[in-house]
Wavefront OBJ file of the C-alpha trace (Angstrom):
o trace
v -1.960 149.111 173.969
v -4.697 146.643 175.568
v -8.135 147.788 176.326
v -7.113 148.079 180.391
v -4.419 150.088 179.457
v -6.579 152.400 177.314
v -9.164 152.958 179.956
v -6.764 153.356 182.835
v -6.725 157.082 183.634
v -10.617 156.952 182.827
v -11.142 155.082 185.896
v -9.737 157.219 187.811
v -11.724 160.277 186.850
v -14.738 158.544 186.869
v -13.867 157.647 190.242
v -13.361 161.096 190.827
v -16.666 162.167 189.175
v -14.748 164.401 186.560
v -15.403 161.928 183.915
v -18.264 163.452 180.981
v -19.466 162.708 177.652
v -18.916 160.245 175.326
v -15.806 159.011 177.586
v -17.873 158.820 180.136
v -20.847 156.533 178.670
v -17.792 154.425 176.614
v -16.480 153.661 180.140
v -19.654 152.736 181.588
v -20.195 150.005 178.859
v -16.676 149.014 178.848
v -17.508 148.868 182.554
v -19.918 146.425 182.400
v -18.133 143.888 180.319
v -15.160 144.123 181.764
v -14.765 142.323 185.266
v -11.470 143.584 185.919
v -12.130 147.024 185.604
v -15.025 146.642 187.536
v -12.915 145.482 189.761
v -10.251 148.498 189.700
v -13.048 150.835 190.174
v -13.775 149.236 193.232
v -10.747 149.620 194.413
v -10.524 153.575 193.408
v -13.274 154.491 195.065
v -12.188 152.401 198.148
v -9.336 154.709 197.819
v -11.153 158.007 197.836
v -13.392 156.708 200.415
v -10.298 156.458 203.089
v -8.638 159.650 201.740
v -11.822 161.499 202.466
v -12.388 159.972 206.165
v -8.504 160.862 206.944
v -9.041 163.998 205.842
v -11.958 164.807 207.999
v -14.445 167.945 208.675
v -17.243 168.722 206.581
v -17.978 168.423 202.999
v -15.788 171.001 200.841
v -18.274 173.834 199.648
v -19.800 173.239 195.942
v -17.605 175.572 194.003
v -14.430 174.267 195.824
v -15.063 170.989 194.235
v -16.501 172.119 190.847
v -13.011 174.208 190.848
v -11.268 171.421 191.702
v -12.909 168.950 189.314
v -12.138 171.374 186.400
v -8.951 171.342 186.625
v -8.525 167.521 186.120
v -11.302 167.820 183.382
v -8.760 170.168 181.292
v -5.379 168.129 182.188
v -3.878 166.944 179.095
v -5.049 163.690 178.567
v -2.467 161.770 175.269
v -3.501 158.832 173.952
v -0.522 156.846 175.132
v -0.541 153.269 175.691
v -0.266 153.149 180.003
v 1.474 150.094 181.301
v -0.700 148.110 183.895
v 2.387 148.966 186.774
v 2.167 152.299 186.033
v -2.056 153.047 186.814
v -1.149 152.892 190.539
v 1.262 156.032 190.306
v -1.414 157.473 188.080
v -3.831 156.949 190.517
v -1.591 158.676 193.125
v -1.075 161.715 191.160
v -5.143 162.167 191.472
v -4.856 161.784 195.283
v -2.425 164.470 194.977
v -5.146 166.433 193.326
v -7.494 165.607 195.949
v -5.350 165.959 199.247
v -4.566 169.836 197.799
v -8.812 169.906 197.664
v -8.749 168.764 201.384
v -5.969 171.199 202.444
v -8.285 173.870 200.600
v -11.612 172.645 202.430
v -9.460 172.404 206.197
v -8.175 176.401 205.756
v -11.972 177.256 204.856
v -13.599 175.577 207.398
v -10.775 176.621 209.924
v -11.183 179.966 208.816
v -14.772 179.989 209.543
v -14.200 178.593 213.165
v -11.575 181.485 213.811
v -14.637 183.868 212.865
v -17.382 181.894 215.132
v -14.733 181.913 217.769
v -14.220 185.603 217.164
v -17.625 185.969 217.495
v -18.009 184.203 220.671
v -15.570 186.053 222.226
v -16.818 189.834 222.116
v -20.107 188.054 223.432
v -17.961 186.800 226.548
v -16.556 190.562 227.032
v -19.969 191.861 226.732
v -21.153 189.735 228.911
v -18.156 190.535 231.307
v -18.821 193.972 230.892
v -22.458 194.105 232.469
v -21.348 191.577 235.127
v -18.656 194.259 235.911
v -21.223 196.885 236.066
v -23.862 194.599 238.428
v -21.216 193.829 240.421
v -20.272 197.540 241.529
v -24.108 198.246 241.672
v -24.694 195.432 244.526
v -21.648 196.303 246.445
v -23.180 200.026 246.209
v -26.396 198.877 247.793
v -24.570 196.550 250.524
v -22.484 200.238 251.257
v -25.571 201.942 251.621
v -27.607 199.075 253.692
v -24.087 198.709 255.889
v -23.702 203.080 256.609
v -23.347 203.492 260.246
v -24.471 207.689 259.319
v -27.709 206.285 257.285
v -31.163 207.470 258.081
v -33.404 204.750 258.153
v -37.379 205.896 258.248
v -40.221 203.760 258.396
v -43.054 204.729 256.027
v -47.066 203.588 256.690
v -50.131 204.161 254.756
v -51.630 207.930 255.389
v -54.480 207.439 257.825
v -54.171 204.274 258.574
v -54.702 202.764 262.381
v -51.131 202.063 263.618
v -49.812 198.599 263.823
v -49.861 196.781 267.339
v -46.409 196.400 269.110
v -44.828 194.888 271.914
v -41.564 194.909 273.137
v -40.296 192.573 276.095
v -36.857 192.868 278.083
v -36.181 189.909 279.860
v -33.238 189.404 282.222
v -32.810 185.392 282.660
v -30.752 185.403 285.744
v -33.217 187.917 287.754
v -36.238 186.368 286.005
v -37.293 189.444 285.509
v -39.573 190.326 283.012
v -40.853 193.877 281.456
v -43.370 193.890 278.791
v -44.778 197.023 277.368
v -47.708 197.078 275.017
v -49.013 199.804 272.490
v -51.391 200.140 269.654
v -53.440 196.618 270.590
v -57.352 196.480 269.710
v -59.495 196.122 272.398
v -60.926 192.471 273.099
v -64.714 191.633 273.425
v -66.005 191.089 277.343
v -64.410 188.175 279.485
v -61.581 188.200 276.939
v -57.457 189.034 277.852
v -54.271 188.841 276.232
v -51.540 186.307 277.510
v -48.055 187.015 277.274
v -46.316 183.690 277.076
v -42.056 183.014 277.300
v -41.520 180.432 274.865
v -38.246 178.331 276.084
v -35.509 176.711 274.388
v -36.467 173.519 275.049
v -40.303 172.347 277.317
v -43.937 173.688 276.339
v -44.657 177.476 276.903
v -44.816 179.195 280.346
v -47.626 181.587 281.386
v -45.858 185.563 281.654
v -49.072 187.635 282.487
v -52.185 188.478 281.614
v -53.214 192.250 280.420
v -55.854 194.184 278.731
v -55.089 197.197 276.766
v -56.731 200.877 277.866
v -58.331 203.309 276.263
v -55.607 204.169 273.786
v -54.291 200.378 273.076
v -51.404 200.407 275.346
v -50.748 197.924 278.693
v -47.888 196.604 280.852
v -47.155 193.644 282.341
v -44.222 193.665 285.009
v -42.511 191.223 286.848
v -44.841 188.350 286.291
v -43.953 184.703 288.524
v -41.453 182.925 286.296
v -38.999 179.955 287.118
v -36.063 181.004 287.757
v -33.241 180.443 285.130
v -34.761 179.623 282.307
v -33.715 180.721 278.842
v -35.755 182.233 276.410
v -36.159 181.507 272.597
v -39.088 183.943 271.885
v -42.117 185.342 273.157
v -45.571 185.049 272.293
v -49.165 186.587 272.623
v -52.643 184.753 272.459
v -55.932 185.724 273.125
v -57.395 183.737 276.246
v -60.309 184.248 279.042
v -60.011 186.663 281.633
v -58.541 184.044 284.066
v -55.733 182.695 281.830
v -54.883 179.185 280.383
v -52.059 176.964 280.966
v -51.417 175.982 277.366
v -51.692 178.672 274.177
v -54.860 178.791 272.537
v -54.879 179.013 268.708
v -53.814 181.246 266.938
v -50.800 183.373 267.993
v -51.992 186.597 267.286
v -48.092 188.172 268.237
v -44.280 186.831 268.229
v -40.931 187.916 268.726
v -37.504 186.876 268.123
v -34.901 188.539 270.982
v -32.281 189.979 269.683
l 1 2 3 4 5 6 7 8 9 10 11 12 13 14 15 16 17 18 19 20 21 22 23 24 25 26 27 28 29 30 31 32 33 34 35 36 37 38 39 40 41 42 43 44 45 46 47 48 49 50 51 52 53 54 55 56 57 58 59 60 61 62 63 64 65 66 67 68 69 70 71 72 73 74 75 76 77 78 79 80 81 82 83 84 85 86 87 88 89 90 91 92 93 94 95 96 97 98 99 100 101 102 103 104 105 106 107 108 109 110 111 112 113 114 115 116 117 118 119 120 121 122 123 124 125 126 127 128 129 130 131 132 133 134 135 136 137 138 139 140 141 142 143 144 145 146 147 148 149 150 151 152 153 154 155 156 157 158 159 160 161 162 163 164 165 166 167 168 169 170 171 172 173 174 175 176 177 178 179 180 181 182 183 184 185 186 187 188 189 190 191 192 193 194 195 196 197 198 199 200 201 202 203 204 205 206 207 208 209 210 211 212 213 214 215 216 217 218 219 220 221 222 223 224 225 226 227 228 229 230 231 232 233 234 235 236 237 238 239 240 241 242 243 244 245 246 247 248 249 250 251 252 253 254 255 256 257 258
């Protein structure tokens, strides 16, 4: 039996890592005398480099390999002279070893996947749930808002001044206007409110002039208007007693006909 021969299945645990001891640091000299040897243990690990990138997914747990390592450590190892053609079906018998390891690490790692997908799932049905219960909450709300039988009530602050309204009706074809005014503060001297009809297209017309009474209520009816003309809103500004032909700043009122 040559010295190749002898060392032949020790290069393949060492490649392996399984290799400890005295065999171990007699390889490692015998290692690095040898050139050919060197050379086979190149190739080994070459071999157990591609094996592990085919096999993919992460790196088998610690005690799956220490498991696995064992059990080549306490193969029966007979000091039998190995012919040189024969280390490559040696070698293959270790792969063996090692493709069972990466069978072993796949079902793990698969296993844990099932569980995280598991997981992920009663998170989705939870989350289904709650959407489920939203859902009938809104279309609750849009029944409510949607009643034709509802009471709707308006609630304002207790003791409060009420708010200032004004409500036009406007017939385009007639030009005929009817504006009626309630709750409006009174103005200082020399000062009047202008109604103004705010077309759909062209620069505000002039639709009256009033002053509120006593109890913040006025009417304007009828007021000169082209005829025809269609209305987008209405407005209300604060002006001189005689009127203006443009709006002065700010609006203090607007509506949106409806």
């Amino acid at each position: 039996m040559t010295v190749h021969e002898q060392f032949a299945e020790d290069l393949a645990l060492y490649a392996l890592g399984a290799l400890q001891g005295d065999e171990r640091v007699a390889l490692e000299k015998h290692v690095e005398e040898c050139a050919s040897c060197r050379l086979e243990l190149q190739q080994l690990r070459g071999d157990i480099a591609l094996m592990a990138m085919s096999a993919g997914g992460p790196a088998p747990p610690a005690r799956a390999r220490q498991r696995l390592m064992s059990a080549i450590a306490r193969e029966p190892r007979m000091p039998v002279a190995v012919p040189v053609r024969s280390r490559r079906r040696l070698w293959w018998g270790f792969v063996g070893w090692a493709a069972a390891a990466a069978v072993l690490v796949f079902a793990f790692t698969l296993g844990r996947e099932n569980a995280s997908l598991r997981r992920e799932l009663g998170a989705m049905r939870s989350l289904l749930s709650q959407q489920t219960l939203e859902l009938g909450e809104a279309r609750e709300i849009v029944a409510t808002l949607k009643a034709s039988d509802s009471m709707r009530v308006t609630l304002v602050a207790a003791k409060t001044p009420p708010q200032p309204q004004g409500k036009a009706i406007y017939v385009r074809d007639r030009s005929s206007l009817i504006f009626m005014a309630s709750n409006f503060p009174s103005l200082p001297p020399q000062k009047a409110y202008e109604l103004w009809l705010i077309p759909m297209s062209g620069a505000p017309i002039p639709a009256g002039m009033f002053k509120p009474d006593a109890h913040g209520g006025a009417m304007v009816i009828n007021p000169p208007l082209p005829a025809g003309i269609e209305a987008r809103t209405f407005a209300i500004t604060i002006e001189p007693e005689q009127g203006s032909a443009t709006p002065t700043m700010p609006i203090v009122m607007m509506g949106v006909g409806g």
